[in-house]
Legacy VTK file of the C-alpha trace (Angstrom):
# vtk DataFile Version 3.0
C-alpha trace
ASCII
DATASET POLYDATA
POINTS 325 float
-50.153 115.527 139.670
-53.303 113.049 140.172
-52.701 109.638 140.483
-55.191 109.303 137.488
-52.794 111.203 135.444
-49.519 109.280 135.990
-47.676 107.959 132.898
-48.236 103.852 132.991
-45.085 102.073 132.499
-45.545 101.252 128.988
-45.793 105.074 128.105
-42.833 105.921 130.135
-40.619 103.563 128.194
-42.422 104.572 124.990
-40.829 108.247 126.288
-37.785 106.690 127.665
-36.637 104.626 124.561
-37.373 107.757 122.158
-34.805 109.870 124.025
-32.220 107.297 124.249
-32.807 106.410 120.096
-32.213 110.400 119.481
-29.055 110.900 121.456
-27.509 107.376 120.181
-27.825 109.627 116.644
-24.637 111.554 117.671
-22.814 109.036 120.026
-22.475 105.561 118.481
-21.916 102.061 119.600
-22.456 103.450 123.225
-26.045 102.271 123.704
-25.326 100.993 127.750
-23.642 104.611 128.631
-26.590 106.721 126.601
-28.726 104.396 128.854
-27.223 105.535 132.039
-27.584 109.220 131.171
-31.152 109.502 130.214
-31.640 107.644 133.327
-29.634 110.463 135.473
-31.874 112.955 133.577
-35.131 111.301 134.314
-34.108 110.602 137.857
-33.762 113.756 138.649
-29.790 113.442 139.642
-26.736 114.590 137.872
-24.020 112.499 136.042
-20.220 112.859 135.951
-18.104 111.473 132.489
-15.240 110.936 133.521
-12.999 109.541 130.643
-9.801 109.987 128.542
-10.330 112.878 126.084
-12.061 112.701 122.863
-13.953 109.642 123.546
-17.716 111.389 123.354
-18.275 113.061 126.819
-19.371 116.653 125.391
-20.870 115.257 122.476
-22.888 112.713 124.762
-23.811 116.142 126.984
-24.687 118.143 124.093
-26.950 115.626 122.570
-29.150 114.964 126.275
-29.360 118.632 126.091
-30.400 119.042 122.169
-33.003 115.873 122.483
-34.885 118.274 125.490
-37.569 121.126 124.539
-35.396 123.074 127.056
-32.552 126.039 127.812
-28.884 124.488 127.563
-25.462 126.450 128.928
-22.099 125.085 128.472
-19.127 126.376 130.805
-15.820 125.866 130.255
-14.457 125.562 133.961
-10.538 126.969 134.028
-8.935 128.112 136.914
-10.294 131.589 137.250
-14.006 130.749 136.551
-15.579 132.835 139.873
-18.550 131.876 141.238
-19.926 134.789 140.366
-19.626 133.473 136.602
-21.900 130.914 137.125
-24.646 131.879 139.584
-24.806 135.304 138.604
-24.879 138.985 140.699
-26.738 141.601 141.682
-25.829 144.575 139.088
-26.782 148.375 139.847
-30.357 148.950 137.933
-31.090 151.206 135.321
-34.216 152.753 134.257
-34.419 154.587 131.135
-30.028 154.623 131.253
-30.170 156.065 134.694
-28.897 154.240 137.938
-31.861 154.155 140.131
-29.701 152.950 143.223
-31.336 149.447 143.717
-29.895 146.280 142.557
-31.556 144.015 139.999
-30.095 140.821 139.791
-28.627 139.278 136.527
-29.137 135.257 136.476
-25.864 133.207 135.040
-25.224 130.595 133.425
-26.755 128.381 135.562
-30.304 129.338 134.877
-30.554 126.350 132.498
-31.857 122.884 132.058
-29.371 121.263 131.272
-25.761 122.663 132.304
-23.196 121.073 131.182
-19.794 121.871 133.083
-16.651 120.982 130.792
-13.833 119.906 132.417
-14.838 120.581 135.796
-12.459 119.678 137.800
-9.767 122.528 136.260
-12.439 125.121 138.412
-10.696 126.426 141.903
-12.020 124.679 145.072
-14.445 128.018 146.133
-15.611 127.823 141.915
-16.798 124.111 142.788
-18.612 124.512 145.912
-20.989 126.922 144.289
-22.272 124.284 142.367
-23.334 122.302 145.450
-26.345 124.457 146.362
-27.679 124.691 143.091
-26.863 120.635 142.362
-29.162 119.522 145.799
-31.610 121.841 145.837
-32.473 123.671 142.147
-31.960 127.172 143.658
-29.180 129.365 144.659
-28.538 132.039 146.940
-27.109 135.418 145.621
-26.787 138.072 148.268
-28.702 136.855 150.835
-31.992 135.712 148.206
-32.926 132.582 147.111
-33.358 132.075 143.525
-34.746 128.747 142.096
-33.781 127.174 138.854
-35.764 126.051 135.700
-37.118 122.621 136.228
-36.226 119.852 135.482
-32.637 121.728 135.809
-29.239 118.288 134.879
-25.810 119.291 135.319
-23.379 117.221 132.805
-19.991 117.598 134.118
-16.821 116.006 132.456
-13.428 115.470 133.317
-10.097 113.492 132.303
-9.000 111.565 134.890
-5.249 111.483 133.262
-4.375 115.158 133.749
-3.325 116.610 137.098
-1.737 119.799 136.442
-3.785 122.360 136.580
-6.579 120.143 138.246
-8.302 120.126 141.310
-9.803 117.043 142.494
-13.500 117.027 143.146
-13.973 116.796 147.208
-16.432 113.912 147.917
-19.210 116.506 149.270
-19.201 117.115 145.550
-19.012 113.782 144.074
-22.024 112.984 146.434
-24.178 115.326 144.534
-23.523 113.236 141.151
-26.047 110.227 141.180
-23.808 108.696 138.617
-20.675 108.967 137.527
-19.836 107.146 134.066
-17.001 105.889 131.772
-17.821 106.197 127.906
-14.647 104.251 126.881
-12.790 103.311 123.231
-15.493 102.308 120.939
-15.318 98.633 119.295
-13.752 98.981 115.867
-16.812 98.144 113.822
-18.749 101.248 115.528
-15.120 103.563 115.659
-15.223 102.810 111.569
-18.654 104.118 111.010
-17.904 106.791 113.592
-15.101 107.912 111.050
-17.406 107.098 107.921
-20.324 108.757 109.239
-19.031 111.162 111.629
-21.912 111.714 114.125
-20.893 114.558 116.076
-20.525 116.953 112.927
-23.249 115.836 111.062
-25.763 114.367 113.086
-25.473 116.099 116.191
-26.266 119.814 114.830
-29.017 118.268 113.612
-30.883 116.711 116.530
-34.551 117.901 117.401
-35.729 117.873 120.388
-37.846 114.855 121.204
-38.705 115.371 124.791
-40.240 118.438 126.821
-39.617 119.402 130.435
-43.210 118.800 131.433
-42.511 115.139 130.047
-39.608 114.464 132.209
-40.968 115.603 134.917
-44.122 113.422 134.714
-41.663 110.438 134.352
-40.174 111.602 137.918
-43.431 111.089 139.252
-44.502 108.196 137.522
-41.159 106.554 139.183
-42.123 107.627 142.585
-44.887 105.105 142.277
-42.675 102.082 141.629
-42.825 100.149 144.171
-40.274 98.355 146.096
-40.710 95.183 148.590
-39.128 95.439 151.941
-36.861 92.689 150.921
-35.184 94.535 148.020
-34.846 97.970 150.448
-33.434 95.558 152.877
-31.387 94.640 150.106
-30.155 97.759 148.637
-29.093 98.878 152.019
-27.019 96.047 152.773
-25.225 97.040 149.486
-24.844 100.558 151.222
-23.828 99.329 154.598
-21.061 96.882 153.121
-19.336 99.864 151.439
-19.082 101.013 155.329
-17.082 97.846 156.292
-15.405 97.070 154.024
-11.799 97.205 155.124
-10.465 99.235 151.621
-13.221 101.717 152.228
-12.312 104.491 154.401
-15.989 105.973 153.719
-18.532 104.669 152.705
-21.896 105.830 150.929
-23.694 108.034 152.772
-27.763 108.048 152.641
-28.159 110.337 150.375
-25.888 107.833 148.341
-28.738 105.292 149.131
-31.262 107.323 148.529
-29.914 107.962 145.169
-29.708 104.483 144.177
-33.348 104.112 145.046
-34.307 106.700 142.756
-32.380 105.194 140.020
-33.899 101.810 140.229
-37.110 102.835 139.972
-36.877 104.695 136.877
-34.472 101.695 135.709
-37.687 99.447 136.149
-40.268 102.119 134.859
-38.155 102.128 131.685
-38.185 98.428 131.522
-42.189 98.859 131.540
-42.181 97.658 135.110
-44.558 99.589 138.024
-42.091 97.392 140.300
-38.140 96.660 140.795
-36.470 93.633 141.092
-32.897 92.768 142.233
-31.296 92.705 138.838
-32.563 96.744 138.525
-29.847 97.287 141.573
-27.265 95.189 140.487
-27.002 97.052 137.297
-26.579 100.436 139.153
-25.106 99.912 142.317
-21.488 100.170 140.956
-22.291 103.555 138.848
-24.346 105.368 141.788
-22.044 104.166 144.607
-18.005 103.838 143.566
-17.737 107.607 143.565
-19.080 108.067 146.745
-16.861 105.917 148.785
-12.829 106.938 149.256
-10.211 103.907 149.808
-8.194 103.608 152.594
-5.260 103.080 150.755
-5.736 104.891 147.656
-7.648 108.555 148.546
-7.455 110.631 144.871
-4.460 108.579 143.747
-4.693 107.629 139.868
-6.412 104.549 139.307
-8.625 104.681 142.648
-11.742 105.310 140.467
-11.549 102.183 138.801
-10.292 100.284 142.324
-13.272 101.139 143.796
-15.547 100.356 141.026
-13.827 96.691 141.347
-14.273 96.097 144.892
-18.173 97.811 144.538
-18.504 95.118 141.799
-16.811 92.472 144.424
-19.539 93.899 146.878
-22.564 93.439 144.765
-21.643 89.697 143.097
-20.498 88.216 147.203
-24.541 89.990 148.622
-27.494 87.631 149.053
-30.047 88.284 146.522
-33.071 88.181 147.547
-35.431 85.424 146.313
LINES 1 326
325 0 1 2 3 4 5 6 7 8 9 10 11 12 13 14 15 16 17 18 19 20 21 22 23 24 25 26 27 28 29 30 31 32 33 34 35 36 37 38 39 40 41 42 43 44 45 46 47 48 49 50 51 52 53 54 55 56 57 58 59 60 61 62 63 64 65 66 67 68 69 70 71 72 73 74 75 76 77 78 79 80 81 82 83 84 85 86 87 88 89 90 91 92 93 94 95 96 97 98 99 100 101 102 103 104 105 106 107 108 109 110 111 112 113 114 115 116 117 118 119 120 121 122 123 124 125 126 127 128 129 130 131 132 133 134 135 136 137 138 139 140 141 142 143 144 145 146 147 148 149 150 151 152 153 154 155 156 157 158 159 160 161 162 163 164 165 166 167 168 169 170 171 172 173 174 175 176 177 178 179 180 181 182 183 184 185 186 187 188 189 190 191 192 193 194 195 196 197 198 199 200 201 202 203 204 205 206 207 208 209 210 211 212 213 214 215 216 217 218 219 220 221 222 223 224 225 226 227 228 229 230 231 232 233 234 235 236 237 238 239 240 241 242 243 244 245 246 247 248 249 250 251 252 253 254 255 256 257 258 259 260 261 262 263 264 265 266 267 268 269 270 271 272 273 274 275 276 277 278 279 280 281 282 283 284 285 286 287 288 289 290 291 292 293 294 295 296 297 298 299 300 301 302 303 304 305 306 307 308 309 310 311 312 313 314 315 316 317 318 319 320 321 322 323 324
């Protein structure tokens, strides 16, 4: 794309503000995590929802994915999903009914826009890792052959963190492919009431057109590329990063593609703000959801509760740092 033919900031969060509007249709009173989301989408990363059941996570998944001009598979992960079932195999051809002894191959599930994986952490270990691939670099390998996938191509995964059996935790080479991770939470009762007057997610969200195409998000990927960021706020945003290294909780830290990810998320934070540049505030309000995943404590590993430990001491991390002036 031409430089001439970028999206200027005030058309991006023109774009920006109509998906959010459309998906807050179907998930109410949840404005800041809707936010978040569209922001994963546009950013070109992937979010986790990671909640207590029945709070809005496949509803919130199923409304990004209604709101795009795009393909949309759900899979239910359980504990004998394959691999197989969601990149797809190489099947024995047929022409005219007849096997002509070549293999053709038949895409899965994957070959979507927007994927979202429900409850992905019930999925065997081997089931996971075939996501990683397709999660970094929008393709997958099937016998030996690359295949890409549709672009822009968002994986939505979910989980509760309060069940264990039948679970397998997600091993941080996976949680580093998530540029967020995010916790819907109990509405406030004034929105929970007109969630059970109105009920959203049976009425509204069947409803939903789409409001966005995938040559539009794209264009807002590159129109973020272009916002610009002084050397003091990189210098910034890594000292963020290299805290979570010392820290003497943190067993390990974020890795650079964990900083990387963060810079990618501020800039589309400050494109959607109608800014062409960032500013420290557009860190501080994602370091904690791009980074606590990606670090494991030194006291805590998986143990219940860790998530929201290390979302305190990333919140510790970011209110102690120097901001830049």
């Amino acid at each position: 794309m031409r430089e001439a033919e970028l999206l200027d900031p005030k058309q991006a969060a023109a774009l920006g503000a109509k998906l959010r509007a459309n998906v807050e249709r179907a998930l109410r009173g949840k404005p800041e995590v809707v936010a978040r989301a569209t922001l994963g989408l546009i950013a070109g990363g992937h979010v986790l929802l990671e909640d207590v059941p029945g709070v809005g996570k496949t509803t919130l998944a199923a409304a990004l994915a209604r709101s795009l001009h795009g393909s949309f598979r759900r899979i239910q992960f359980t504990s004998d999903l394959l691999p197989s079932d969601l990149l797809g195999a190489s099947v024995p051809e047929l022409v005219g009914g007849r096997p002509t002894g070549a293999l053709a191959f038949q895409p899965g599930p994957l070959f979507a826009h927007v994927v979202l994986a429900d409850e992905i952490n019930r999925a065997s270990p081997k089931t996971q890792s075939a996501l990683l691939e397709a999660m970094s670099e929008a393709a997958i390998t099937v016998d030996g052959v690359m295949h890409r996938l549709p672009e822009p191509f968002f994986v939505v995964a979910t989980q509760n963190p309060i069940e264990h059996y039948g679970t397998n935790p997600l091993p941080e080479s996976q949680l580093d492919r998530f540029m967020l991770r995010l916790e819907i939470g109990y509405p406030r009762p004034a929105d929970e009431a007109a969630v059970l007057r109105d009920d959203p997610a049976a009425n509204e969200l069947p409803r939903l057109a789409a409001v966005i195409t995938p040559a539009e998000v794209l264009a807002l990927r590159a129109a973020a590329l272009h916002v610009k960021l002084s050397d003091s706020l990189l210098a910034y945003l890594l000292a963020l990063v290299a805290e979570t290294r010392e820290h003497d909780a943190i067993a390990l830290g974020a890795s650079t593609r964990a900083a990387l990810a963060l810079r990618h998320a501020v800039q589309v934070h400050a494109l959607l703000d109608e800014r062409a540049y960032a500013i420290p505030e557009d860190v501080q309000a994602l370091a904690v959801d791009v980074l606590a995943h990606r670090v494991s404590l030194a006291a805590r590993g998986g143990a219940p509760g860790a998530a929201a430990e290390a979302r305190w001491i990333l919140r510790e991390i970011v209110e102690r740092a120097p901001v830049p002036l």
